[in-house]
C-alpha positions as CSV (number, residue, x, y, z in Angstrom):
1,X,101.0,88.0,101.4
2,X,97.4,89.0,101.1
3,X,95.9,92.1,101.0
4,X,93.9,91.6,104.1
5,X,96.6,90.6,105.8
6,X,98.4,93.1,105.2
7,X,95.3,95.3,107.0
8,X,95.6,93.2,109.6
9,X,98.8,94.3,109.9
10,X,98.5,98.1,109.6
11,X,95.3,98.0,112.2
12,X,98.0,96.3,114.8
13,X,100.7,98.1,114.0
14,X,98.4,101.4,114.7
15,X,96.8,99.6,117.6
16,X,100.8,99.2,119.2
17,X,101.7,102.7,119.0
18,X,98.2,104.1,120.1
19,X,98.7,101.9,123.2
């Protein structure tokens, strides 16, 4: 896994349990 990906992931993952 890449580093940006795993950003990606975090800024979803925040996204989700904002929404």
């Amino acid at each position: 896994m890449r580093d940006m990906e795993d950003d990606i992931w975090t800024q979803h993952l925040m996204g989700l349990l904002l929404m």
